[in-house]
C-alpha positions as CSV (number, residue, x, y, z in Angstrom):
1,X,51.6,286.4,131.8
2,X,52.1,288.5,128.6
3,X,49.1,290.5,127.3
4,X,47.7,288.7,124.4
5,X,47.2,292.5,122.9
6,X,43.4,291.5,121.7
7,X,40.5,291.2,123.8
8,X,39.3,287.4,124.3
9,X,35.9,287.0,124.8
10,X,34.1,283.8,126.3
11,X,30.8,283.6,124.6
12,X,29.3,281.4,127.0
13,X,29.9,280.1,130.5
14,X,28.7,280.0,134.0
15,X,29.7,281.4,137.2
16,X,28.3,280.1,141.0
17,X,29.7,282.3,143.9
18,X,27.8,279.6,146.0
19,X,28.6,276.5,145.2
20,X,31.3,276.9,143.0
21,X,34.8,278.4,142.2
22,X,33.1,281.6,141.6
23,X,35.1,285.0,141.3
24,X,38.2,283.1,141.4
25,X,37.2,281.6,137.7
26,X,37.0,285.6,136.6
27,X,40.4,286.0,137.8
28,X,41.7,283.0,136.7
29,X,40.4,283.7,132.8
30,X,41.6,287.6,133.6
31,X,44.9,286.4,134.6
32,X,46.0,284.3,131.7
33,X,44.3,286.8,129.0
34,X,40.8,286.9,129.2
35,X,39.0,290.6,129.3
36,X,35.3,289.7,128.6
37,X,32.5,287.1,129.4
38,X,29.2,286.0,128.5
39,X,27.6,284.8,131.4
40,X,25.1,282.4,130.8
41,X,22.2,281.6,133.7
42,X,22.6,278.2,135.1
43,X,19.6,275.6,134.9
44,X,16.9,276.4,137.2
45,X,17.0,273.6,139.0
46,X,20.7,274.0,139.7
47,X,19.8,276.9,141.6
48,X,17.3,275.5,143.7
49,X,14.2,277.3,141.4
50,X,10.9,274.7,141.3
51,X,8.8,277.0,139.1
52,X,5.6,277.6,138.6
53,X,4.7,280.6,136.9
54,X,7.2,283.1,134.8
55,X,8.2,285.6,137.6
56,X,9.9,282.3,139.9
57,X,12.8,282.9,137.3
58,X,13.3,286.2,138.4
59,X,15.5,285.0,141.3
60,X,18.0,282.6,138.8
61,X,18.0,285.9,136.4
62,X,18.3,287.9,139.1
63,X,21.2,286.1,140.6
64,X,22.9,286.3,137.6
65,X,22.9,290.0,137.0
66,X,24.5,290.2,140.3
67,X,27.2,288.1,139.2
68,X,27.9,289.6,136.2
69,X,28.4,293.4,138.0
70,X,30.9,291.6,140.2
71,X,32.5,289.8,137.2
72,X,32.8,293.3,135.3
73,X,34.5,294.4,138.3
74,X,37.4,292.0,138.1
75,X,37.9,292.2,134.5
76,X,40.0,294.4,132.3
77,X,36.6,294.7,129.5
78,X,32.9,293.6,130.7
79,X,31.1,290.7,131.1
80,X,27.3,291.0,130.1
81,X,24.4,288.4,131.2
82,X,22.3,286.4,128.7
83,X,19.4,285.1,130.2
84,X,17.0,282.5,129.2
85,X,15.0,278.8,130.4
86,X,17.2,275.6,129.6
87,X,15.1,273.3,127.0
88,X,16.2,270.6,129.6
89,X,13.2,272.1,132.0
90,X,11.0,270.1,130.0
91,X,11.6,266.9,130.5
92,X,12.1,267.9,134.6
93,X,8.4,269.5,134.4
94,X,7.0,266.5,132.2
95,X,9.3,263.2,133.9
96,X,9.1,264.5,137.5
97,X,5.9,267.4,138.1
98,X,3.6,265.2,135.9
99,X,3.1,268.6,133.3
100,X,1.6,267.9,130.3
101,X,4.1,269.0,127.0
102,X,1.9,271.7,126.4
103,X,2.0,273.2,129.8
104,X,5.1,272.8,130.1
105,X,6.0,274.7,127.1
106,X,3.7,277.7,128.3
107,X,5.7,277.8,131.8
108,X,9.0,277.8,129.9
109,X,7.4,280.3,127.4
110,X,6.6,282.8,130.7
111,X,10.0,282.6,131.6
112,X,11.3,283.5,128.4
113,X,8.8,286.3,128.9
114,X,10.7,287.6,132.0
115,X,13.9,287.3,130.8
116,X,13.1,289.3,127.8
117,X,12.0,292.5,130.1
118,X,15.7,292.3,131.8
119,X,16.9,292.7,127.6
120,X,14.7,295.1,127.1
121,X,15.7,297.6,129.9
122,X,19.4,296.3,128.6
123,X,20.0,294.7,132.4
124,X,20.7,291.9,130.0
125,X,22.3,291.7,126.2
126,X,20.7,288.4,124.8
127,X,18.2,285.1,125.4
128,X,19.2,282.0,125.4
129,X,16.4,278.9,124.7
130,X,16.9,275.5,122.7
131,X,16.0,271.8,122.4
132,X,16.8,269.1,124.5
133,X,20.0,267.5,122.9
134,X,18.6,263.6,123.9
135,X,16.2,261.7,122.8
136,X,12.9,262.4,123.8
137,X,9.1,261.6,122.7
138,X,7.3,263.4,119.5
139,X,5.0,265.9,121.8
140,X,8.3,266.9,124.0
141,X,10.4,267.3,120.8
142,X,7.0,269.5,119.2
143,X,6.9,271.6,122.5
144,X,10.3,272.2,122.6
145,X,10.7,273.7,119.4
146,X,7.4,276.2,120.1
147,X,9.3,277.3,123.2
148,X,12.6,277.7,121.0
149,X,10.3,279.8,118.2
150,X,8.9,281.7,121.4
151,X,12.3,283.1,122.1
152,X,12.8,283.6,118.5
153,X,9.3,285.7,118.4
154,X,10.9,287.7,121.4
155,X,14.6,288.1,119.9
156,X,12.6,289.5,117.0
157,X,10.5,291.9,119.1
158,X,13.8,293.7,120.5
159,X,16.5,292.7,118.2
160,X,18.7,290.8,120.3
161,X,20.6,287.6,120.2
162,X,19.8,284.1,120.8
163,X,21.7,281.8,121.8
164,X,20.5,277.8,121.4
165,X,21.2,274.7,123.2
166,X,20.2,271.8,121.0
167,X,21.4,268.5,119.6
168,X,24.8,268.0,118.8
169,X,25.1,268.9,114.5
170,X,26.4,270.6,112.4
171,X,23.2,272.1,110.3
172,X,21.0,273.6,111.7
173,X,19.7,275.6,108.9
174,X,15.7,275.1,109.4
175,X,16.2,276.4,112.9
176,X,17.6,279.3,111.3
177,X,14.8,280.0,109.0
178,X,12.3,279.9,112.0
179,X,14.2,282.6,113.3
180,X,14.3,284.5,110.4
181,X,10.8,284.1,109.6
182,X,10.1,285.6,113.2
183,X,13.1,288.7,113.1
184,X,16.3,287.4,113.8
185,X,18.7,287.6,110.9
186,X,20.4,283.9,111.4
187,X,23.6,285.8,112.3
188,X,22.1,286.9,115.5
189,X,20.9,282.8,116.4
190,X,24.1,281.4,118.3
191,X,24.5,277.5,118.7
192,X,26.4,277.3,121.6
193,X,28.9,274.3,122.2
194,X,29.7,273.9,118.3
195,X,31.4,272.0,116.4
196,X,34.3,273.9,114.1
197,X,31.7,274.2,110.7
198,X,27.8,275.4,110.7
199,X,25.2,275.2,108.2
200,X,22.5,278.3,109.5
201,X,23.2,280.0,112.8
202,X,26.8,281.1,113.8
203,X,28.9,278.2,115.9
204,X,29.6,279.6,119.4
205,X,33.2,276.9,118.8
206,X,34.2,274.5,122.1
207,X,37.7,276.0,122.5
208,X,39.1,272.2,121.4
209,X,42.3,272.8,119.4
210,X,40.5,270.4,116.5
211,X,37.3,272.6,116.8
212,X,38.7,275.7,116.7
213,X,41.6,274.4,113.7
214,X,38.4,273.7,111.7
215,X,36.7,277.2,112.3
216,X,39.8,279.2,111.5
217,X,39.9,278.1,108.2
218,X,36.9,278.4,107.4
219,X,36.6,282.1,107.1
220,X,32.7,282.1,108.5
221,X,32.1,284.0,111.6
222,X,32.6,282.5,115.1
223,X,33.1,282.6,118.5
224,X,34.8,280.6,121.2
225,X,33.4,279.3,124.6
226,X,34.5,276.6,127.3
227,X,30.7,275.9,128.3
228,X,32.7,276.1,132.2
229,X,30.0,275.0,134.7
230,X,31.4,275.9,137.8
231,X,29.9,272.7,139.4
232,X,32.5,270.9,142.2
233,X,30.8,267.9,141.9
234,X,32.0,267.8,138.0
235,X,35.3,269.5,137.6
236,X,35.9,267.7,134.7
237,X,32.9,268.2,132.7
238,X,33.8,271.0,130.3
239,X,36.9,273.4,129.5
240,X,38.0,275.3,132.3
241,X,38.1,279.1,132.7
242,X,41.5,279.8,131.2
243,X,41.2,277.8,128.3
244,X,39.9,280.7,125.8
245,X,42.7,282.5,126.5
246,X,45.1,280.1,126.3
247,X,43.7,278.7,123.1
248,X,44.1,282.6,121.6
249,X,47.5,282.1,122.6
250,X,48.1,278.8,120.7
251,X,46.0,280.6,117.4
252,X,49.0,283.5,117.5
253,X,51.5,281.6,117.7
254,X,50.1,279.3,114.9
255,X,49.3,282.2,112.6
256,X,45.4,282.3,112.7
257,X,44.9,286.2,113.2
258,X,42.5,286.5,110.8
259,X,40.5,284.2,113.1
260,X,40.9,285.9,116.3
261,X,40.1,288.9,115.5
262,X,36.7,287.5,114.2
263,X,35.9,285.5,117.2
264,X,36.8,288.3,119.7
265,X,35.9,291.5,117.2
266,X,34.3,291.2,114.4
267,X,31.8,288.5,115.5
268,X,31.0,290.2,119.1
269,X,29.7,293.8,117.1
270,X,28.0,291.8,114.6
271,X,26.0,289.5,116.4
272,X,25.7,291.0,120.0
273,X,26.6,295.1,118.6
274,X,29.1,295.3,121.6
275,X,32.6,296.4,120.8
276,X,35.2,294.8,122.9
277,X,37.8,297.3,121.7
278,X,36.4,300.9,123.0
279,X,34.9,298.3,126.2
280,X,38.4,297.2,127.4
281,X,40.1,300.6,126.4
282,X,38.0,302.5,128.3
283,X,38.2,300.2,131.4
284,X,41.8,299.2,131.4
């Protein structure tokens, strides 16, 4: 296929050597454009993880890094991990291990803890934390959001990213404020599977041509994902591997430059400081 001359970045998606499609999703995304990834840790509990105290998520973060030196392998630029605990834990610990909110929290807390060291020996470029995106009771929805200004406190500490699951919307500007309040400038706090428009953080866009039609005039930073899940048992679930590039494709020939060099430039180095240029020129 014909270079897309630009790197194409997925902010966020998963890989699963084990279960999944694995390495051939790299070279899949390679082959129809793609040069770097941000691989995201899947759920815990996906991986067969029943923790207990912070360092049991050493083996999903660890499994991850491992991933992501194989991934960088394959790809014309780099991929980079961000780690973090899924605010879904919660209700898993709370529903189904009988924890109390509050101890729940301080479990998810100690794994934020241990995927902050693997950022700050830069093994890893950014945290990832949240809210549960259904509806759950007052104390869960209370505990979730001191977990989700925990990771904030560490983002703060060592001046990294964070990206955030949480309810679908399209402001999210106190969540922003909390982080600012605790050292991350609202640039750095990434909402991943966003809608085109953002009040607060920056969208990380689902590569939908509506989604990303709405970000591309909008002239506010963004970035593009396909939230892939590399899960067999639901191939249909998200976007699939080659959609960024393709959808970088369908911007170009539609005229949105401006917008594609944001997502896959500008908006990279400003909120992550990596620079996909010198990355896939010196690895290409």
């Amino acid at each position: 296929m014909e270079s897309l001359e630009t790197p194409v970045v997925d902010n966020h998606l998963h890989i699963d050597p084990e279960q999944g499609r694995g390495f051939d999703a790299v070279r899949d995304f390679t082959r129809a454009g793609g040069t770097h990834l941000l691989i995201v840790n899947k759920p815990s509990w996906h991986l067969g993880v029943t923790p207990t105290c912070g360092s049991d998520f050493d083996a999903v973060f660890e499994k991850t890094v491992d991933i992501v030196e194989t991934a960088s392998e394959i790809l014309p630029g780099q991929a980079w991990p961000v780690l973090g605990v899924h605010p879904g834990l919660i209700s898993r610990l709370v529903d189904e291990r009988s924890y109390n909110p509050e101890t729940a929290a301080e479990l998810m807390c100690a794994g934020l803890d241990r995927a902050a060291s693997y950022v700050r020996d830069d093994t890893a470029l950014a945290l990832k934390s949240g809210r549960p995106h259904y509806d759950v009771s007052e104390t869960v929805w209370a505990a979730s959001n001191r977990v989700m200004q925990h990771a904030f406190s560490l983002g703060g500490e060592l001046n990294c990213a964070v990206q955030l699951h949480t309810e679908a919307t399209n402001d999210l500007t106190d969540v922003a404020t909390w982080a600012e309040d605790r050292g991350v400038p609202k640039h750095q706090v990434v909402k991943h599977y966003a809608g085109g428009t953002l009040s607060g953080p920056t969208p990380s866009v689902m590569s939908e041509k509506d989604r990303l039609e709405t970000a591309a005039v909008v002239d506010d930073p963004f970035l593009m994902e396909t939230d892939f899940i590399d899960d067999p048992d639901r191939p249909g679930a998200v976007l699939g591997p080659k959609t960024v590039p393709r959808r970088v494709r369908w911007l170009q020939e539609n005229g949105y430059e401006t917008a594609i060099k944001q997502a896959h430039i500008e908006a990279p180095k400003m909120i992550y400081s990596i620079d996909t240029k010198s990355t896939l020129a010196s690895d290409s």
